[in-house]
PyMOL Python script that loads the backbone (N, CA, C, O; Angstrom):
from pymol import cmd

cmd.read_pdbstr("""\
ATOM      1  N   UNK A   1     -29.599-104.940-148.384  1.00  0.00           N
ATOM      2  CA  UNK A   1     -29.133-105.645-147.219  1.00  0.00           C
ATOM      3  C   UNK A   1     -30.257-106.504-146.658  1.00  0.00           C
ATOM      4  O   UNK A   1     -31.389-106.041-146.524  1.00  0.00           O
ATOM      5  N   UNK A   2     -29.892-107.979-146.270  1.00  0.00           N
ATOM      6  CA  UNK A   2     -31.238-108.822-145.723  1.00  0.00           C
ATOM      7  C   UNK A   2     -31.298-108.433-144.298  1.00  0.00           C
ATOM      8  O   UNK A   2     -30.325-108.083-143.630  1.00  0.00           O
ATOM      9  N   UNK A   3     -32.762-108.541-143.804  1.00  0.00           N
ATOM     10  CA  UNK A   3     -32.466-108.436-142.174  1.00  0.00           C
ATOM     11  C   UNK A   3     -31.473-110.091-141.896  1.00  0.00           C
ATOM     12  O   UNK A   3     -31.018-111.016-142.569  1.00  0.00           O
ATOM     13  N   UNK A   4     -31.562-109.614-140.335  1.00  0.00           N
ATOM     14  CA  UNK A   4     -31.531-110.876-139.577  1.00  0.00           C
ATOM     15  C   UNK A   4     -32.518-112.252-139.585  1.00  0.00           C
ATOM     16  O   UNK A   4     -32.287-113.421-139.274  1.00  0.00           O
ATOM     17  N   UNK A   5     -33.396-111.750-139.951  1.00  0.00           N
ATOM     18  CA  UNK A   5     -34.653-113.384-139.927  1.00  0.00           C
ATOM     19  C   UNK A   5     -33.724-113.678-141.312  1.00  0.00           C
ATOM     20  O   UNK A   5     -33.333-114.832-141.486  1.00  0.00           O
ATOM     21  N   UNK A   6     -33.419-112.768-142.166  1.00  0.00           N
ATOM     22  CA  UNK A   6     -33.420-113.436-143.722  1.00  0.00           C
ATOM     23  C   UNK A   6     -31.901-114.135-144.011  1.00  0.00           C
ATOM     24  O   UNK A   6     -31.430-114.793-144.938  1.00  0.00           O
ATOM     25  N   UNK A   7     -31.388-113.626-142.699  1.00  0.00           N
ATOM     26  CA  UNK A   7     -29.955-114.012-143.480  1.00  0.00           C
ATOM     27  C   UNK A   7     -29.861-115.435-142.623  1.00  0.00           C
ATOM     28  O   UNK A   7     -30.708-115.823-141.818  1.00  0.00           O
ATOM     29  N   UNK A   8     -28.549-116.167-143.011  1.00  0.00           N
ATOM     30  CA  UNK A   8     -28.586-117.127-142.513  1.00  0.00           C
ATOM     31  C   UNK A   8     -27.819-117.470-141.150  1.00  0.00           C
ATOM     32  O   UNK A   8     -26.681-117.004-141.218  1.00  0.00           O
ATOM     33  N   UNK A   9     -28.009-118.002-140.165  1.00  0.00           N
ATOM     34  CA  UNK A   9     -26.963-118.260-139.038  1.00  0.00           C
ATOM     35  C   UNK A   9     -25.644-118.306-139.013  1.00  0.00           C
ATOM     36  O   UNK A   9     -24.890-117.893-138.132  1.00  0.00           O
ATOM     37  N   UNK A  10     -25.319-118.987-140.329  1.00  0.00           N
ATOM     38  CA  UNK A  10     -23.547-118.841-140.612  1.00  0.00           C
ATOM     39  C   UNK A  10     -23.160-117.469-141.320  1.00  0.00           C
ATOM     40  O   UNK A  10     -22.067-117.133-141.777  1.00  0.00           O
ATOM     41  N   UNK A  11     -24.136-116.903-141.289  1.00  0.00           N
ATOM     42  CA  UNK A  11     -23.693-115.510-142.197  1.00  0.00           C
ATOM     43  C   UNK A  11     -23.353-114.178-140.828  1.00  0.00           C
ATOM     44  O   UNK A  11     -22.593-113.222-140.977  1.00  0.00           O
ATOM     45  N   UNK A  12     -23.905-114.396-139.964  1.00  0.00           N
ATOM     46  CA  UNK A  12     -23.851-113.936-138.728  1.00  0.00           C
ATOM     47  C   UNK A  12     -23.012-114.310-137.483  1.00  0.00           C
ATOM     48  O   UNK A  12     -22.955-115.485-137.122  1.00  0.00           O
ATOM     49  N   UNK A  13     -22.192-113.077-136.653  1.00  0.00           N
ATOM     50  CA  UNK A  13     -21.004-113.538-136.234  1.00  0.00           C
ATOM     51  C   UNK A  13     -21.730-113.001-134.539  1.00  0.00           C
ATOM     52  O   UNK A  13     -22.183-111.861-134.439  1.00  0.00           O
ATOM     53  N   UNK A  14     -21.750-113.942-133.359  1.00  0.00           N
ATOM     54  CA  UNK A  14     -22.893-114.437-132.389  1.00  0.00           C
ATOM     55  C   UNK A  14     -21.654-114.165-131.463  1.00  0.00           C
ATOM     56  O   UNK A  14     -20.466-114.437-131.639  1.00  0.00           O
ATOM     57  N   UNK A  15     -22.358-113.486-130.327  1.00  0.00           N
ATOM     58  CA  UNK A  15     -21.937-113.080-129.208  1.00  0.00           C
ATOM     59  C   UNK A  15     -22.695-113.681-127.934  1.00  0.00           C
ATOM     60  O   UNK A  15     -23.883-113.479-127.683  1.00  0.00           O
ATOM     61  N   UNK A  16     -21.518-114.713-126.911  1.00  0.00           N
ATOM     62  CA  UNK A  16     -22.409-115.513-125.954  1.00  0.00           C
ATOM     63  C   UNK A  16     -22.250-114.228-124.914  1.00  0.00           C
ATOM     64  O   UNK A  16     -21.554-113.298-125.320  1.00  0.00           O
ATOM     65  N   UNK A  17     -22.906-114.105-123.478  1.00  0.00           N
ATOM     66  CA  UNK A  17     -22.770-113.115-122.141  1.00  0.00           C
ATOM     67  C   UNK A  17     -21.459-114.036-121.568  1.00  0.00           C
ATOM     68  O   UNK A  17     -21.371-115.262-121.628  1.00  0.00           O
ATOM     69  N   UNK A  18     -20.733-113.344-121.149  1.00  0.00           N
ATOM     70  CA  UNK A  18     -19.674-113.613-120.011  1.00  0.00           C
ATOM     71  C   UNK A  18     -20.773-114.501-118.823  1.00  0.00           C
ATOM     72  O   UNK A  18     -20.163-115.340-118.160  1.00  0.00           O
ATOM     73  N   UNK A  19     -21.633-114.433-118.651  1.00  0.00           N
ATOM     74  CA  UNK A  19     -22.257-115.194-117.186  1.00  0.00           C
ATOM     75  C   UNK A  19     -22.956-116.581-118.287  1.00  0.00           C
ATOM     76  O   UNK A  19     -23.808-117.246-117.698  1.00  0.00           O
ATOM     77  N   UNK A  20     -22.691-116.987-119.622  1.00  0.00           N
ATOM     78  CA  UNK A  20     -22.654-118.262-119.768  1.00  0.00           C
ATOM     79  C   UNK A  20     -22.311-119.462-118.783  1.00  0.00           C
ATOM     80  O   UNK A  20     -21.297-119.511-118.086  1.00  0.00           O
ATOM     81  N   UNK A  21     -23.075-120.193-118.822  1.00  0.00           N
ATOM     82  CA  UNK A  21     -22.535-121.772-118.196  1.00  0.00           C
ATOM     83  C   UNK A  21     -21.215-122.246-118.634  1.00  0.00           C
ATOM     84  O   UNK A  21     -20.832-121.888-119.748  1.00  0.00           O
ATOM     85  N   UNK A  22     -20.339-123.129-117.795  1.00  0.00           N
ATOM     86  CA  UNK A  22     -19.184-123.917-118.276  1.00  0.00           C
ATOM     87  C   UNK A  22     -18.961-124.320-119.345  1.00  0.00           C
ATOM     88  O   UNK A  22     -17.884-124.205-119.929  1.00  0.00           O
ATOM     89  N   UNK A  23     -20.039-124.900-119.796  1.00  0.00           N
ATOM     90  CA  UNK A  23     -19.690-125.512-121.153  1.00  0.00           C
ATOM     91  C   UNK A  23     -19.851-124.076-122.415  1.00  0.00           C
ATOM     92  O   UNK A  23     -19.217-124.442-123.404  1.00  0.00           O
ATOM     93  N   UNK A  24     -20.225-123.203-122.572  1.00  0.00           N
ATOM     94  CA  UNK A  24     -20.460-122.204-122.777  1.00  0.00           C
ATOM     95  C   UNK A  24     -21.604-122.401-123.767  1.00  0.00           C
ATOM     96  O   UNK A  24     -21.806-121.425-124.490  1.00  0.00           O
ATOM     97  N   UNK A  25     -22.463-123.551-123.968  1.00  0.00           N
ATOM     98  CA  UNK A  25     -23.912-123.758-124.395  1.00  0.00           C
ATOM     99  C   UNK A  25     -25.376-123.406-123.714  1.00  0.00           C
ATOM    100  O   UNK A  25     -26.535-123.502-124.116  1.00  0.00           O
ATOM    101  N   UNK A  26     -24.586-122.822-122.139  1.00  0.00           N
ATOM    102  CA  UNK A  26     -26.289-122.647-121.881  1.00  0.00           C
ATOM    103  C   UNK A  26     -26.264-120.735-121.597  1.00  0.00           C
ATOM    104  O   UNK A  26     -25.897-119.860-120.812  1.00  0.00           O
ATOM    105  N   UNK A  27     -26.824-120.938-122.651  1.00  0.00           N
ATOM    106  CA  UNK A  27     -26.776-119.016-122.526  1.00  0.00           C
ATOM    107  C   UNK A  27     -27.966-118.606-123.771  1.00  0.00           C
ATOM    108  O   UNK A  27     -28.535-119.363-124.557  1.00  0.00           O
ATOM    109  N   UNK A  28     -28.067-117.372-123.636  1.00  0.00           N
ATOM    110  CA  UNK A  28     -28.641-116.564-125.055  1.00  0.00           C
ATOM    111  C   UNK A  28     -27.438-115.942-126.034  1.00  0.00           C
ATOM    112  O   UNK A  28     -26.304-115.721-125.610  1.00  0.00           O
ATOM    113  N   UNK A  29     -27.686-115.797-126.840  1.00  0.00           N
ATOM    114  CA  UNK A  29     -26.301-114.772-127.659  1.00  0.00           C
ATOM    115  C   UNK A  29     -26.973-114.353-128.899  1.00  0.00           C
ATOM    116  O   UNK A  29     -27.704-114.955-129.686  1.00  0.00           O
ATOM    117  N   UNK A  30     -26.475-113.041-128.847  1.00  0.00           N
ATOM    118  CA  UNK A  30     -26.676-112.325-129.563  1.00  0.00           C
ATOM    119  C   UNK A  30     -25.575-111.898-131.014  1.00  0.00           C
ATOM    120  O   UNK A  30     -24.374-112.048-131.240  1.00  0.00           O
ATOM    121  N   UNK A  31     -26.835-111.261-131.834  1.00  0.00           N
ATOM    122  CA  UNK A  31     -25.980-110.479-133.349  1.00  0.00           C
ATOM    123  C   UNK A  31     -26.235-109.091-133.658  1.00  0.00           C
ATOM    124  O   UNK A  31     -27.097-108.514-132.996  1.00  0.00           O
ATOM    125  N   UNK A  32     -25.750-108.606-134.365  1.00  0.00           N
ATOM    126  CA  UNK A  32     -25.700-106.881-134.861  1.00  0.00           C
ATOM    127  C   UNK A  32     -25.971-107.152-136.442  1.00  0.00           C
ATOM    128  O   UNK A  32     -25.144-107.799-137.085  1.00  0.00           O
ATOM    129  N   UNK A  33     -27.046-106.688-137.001  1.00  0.00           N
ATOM    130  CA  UNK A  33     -26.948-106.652-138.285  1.00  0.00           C
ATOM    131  C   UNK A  33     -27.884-105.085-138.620  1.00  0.00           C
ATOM    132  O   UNK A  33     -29.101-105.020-138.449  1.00  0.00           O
ATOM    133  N   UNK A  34     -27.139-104.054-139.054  1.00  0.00           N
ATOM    134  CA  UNK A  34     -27.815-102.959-139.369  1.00  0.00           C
ATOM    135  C   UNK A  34     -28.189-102.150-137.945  1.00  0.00           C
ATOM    136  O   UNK A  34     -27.379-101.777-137.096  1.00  0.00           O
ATOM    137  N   UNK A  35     -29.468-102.005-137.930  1.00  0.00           N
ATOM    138  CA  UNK A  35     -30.170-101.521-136.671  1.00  0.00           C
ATOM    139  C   UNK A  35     -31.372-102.291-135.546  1.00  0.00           C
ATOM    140  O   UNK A  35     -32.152-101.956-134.655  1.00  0.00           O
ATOM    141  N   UNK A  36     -30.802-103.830-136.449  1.00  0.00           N
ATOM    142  CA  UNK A  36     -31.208-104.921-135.947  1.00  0.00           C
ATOM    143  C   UNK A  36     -30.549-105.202-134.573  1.00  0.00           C
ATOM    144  O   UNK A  36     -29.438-104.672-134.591  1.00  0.00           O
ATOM    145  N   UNK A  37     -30.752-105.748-133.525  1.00  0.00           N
ATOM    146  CA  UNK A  37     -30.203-106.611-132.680  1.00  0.00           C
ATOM    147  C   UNK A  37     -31.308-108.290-132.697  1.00  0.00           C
ATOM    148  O   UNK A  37     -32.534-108.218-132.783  1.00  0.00           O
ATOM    149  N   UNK A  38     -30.626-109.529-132.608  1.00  0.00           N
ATOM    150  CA  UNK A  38     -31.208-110.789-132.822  1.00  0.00           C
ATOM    151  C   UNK A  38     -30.322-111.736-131.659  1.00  0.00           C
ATOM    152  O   UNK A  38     -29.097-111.819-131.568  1.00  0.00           O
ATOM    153  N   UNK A  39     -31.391-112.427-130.794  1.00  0.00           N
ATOM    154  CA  UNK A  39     -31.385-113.578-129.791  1.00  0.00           C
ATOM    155  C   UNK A  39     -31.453-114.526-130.100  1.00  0.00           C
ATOM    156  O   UNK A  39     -32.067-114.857-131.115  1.00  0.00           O
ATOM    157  N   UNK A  40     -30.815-115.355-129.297  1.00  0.00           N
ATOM    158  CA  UNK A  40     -31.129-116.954-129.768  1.00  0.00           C
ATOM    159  C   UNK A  40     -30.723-117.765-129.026  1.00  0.00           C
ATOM    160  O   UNK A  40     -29.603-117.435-128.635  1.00  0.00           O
ATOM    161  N   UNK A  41     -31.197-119.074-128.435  1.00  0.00           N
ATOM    162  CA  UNK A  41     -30.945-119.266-127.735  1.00  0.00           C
ATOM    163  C   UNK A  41     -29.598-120.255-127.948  1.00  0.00           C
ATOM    164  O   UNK A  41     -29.998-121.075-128.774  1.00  0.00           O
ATOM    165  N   UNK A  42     -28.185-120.596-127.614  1.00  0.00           N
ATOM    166  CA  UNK A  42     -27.741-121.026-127.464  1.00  0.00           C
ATOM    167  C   UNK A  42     -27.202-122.267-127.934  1.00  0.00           C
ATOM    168  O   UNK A  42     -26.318-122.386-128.783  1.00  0.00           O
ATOM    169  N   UNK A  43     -27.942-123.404-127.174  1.00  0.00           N
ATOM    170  CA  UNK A  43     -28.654-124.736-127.330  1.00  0.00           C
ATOM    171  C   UNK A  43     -29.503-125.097-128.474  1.00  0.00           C
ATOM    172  O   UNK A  43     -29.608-126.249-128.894  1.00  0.00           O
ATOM    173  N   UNK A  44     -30.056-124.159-128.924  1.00  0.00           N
ATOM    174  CA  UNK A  44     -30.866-124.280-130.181  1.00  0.00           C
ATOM    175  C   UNK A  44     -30.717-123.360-131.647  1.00  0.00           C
ATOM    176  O   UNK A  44     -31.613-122.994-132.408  1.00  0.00           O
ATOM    177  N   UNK A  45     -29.475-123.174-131.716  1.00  0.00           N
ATOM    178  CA  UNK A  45     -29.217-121.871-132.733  1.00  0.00           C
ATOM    179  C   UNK A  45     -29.731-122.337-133.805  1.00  0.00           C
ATOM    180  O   UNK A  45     -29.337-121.357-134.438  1.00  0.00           O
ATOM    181  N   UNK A  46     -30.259-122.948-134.593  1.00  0.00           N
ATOM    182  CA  UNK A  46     -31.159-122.769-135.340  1.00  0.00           C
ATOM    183  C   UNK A  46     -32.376-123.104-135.588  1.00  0.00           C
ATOM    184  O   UNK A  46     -32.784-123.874-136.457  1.00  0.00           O
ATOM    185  N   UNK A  47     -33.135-122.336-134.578  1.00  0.00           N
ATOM    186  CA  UNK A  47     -34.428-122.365-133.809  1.00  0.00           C
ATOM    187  C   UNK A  47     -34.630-120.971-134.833  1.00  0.00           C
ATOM    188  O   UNK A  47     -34.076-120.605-135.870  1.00  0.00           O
ATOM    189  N   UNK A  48     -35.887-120.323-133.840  1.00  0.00           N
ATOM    190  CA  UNK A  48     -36.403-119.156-134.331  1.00  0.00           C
ATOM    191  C   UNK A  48     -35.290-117.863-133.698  1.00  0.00           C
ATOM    192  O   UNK A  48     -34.677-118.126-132.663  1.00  0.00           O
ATOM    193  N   UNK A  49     -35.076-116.474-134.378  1.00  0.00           N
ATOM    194  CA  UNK A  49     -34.740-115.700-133.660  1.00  0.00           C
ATOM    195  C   UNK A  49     -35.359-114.573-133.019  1.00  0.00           C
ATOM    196  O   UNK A  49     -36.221-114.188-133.808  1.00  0.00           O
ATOM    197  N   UNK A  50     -35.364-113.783-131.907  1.00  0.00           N
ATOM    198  CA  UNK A  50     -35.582-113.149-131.319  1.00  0.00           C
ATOM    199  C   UNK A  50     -35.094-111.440-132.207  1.00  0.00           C
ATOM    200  O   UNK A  50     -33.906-111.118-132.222  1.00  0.00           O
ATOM    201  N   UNK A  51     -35.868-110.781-132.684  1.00  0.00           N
ATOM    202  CA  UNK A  51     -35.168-109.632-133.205  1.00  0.00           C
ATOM    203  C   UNK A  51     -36.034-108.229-132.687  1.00  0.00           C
ATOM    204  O   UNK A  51     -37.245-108.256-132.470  1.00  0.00           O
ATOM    205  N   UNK A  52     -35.246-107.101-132.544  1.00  0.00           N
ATOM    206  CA  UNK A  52     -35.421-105.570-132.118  1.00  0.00           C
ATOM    207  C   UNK A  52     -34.944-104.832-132.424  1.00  0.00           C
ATOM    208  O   UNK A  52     -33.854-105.052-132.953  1.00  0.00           O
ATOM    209  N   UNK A  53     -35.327-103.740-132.329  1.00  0.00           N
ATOM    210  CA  UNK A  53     -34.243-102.556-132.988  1.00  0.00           C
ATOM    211  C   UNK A  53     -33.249-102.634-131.784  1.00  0.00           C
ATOM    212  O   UNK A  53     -33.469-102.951-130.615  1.00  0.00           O
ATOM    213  N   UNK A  54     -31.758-102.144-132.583  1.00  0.00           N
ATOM    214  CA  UNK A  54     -30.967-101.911-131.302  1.00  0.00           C
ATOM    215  C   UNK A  54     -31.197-101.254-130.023  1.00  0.00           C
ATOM    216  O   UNK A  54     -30.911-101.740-128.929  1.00  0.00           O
ATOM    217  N   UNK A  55     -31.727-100.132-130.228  1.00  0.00           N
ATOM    218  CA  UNK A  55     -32.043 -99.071-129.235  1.00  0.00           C
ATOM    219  C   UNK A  55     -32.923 -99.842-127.836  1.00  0.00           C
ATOM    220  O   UNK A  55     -32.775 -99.824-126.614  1.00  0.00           O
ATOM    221  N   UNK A  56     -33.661-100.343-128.574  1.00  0.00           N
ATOM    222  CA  UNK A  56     -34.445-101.412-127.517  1.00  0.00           C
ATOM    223  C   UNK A  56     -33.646-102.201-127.183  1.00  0.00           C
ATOM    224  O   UNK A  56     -34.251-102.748-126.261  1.00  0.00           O
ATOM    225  N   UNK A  57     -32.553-102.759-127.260  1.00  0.00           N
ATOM    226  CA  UNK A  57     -32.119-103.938-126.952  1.00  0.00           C
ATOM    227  C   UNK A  57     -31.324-103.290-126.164  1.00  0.00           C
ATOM    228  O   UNK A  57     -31.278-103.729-125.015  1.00  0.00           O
ATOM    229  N   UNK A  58     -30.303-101.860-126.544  1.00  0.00           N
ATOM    230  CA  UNK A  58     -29.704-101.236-125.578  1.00  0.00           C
ATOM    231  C   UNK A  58     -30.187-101.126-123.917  1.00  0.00           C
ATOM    232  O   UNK A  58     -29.719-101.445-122.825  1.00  0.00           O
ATOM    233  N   UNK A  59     -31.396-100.482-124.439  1.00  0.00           N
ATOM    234  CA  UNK A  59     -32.476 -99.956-122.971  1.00  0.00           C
ATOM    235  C   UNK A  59     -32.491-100.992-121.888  1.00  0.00           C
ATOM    236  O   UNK A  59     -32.152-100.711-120.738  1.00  0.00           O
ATOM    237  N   UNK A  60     -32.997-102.536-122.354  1.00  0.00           N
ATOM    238  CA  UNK A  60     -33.330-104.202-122.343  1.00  0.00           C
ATOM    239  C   UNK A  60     -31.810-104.002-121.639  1.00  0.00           C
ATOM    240  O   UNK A  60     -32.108-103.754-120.471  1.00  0.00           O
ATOM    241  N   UNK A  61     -30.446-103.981-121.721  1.00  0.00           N
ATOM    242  CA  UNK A  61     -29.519-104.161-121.331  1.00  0.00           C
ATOM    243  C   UNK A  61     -29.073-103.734-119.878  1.00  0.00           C
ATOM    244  O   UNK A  61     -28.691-104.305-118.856  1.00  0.00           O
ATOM    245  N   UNK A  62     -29.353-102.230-120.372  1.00  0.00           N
ATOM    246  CA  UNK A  62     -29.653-100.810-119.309  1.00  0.00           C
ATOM    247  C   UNK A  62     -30.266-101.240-118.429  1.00  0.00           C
ATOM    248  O   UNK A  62     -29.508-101.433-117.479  1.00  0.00           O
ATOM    249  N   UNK A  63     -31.740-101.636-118.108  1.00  0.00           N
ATOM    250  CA  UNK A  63     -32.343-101.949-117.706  1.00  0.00           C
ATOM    251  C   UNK A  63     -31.702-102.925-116.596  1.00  0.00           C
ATOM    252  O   UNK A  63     -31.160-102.488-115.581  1.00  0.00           O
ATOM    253  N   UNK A  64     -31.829-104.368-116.916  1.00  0.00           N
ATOM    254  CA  UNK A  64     -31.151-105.744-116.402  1.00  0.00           C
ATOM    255  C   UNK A  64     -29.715-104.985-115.905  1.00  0.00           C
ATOM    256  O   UNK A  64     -29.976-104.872-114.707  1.00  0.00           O
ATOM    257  N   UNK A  65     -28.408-104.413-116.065  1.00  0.00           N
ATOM    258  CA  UNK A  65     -27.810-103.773-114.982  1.00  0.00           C
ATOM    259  C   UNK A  65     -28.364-103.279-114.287  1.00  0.00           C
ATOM    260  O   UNK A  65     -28.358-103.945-113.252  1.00  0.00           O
ATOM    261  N   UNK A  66     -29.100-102.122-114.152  1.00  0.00           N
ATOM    262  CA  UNK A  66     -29.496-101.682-113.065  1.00  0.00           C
ATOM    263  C   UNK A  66     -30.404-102.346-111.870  1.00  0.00           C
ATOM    264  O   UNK A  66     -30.270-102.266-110.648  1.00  0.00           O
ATOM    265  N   UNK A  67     -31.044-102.796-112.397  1.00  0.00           N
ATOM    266  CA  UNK A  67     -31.701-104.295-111.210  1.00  0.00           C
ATOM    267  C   UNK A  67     -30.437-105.532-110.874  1.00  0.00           C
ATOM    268  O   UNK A  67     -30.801-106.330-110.010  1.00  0.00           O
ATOM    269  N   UNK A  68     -29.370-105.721-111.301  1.00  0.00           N
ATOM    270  CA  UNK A  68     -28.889-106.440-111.048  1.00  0.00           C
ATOM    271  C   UNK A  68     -27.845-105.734-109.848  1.00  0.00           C
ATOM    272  O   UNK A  68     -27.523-106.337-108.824  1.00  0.00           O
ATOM    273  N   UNK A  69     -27.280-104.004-110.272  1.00  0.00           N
ATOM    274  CA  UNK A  69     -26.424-103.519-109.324  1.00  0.00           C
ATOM    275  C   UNK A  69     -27.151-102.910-108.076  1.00  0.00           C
ATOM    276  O   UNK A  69     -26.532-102.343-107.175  1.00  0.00           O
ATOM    277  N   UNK A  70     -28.841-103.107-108.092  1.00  0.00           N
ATOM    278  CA  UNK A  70     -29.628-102.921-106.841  1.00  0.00           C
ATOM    279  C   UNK A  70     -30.347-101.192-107.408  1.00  0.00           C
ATOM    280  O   UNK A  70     -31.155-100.639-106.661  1.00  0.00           O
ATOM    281  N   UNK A  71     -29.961-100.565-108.653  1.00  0.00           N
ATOM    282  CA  UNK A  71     -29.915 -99.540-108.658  1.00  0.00           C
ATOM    283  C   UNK A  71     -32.049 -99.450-108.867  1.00  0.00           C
ATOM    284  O   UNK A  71     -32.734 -98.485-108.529  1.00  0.00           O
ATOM    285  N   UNK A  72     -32.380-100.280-109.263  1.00  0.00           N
ATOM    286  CA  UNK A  72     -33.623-100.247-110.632  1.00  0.00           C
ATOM    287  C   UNK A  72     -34.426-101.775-109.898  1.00  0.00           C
ATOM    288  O   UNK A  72     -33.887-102.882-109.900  1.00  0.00           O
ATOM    289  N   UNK A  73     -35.950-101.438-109.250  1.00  0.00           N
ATOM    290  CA  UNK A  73     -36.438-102.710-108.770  1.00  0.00           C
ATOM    291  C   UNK A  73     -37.419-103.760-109.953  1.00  0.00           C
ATOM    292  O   UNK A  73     -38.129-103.356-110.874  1.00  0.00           O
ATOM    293  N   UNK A  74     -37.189-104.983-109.592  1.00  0.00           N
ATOM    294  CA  UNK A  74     -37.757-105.462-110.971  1.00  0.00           C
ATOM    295  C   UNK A  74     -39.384-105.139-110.992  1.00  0.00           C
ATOM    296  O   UNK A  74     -40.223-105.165-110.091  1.00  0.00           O
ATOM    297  N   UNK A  75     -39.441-104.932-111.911  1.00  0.00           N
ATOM    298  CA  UNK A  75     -41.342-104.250-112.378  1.00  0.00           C
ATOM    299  C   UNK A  75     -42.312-105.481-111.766  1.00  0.00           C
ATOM    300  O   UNK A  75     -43.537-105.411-111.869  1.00  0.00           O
TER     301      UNK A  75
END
""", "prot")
cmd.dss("prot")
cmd.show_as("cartoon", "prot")
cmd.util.cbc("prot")
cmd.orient("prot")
């Protein structure tokens, strides 16, 4: 199986956030490949990608709710 750096952008099926802009180009979005999670920005999808293990990216998620619902102050 290739990671994410190796495979190609069209081989990968990209998830924008619901709090995207109107046009739905100004955002980050993300992919799942294995135990990979991979970023990117939007506007530039075939730029460089952003990659982590899922678990981190989970936490990274976790995280940003809880500062956003007031629960968690930003560091």
């Amino acid at each position: 199986m290739m990671s994410p750096a190796q495979e190609t952008n069209s081989d990968l099926r990209w998830f924008k956030s619901t709090y995207s802009g109107g046009s739905g180009s100004d955002c980050v979005e993300v992919t799942f490949s294995g135990q990979v999670a991979s970023i990117r920005d939007s506007k530039t999808p075939r730029r460089a990608m952003l990659t982590m293990p899922t678990i981190a990216f989970a936490a990274f998620i976790e995280n940003m709710k809880a500062i956003e619902d007031g629960i968690r102050d930003v560091p």
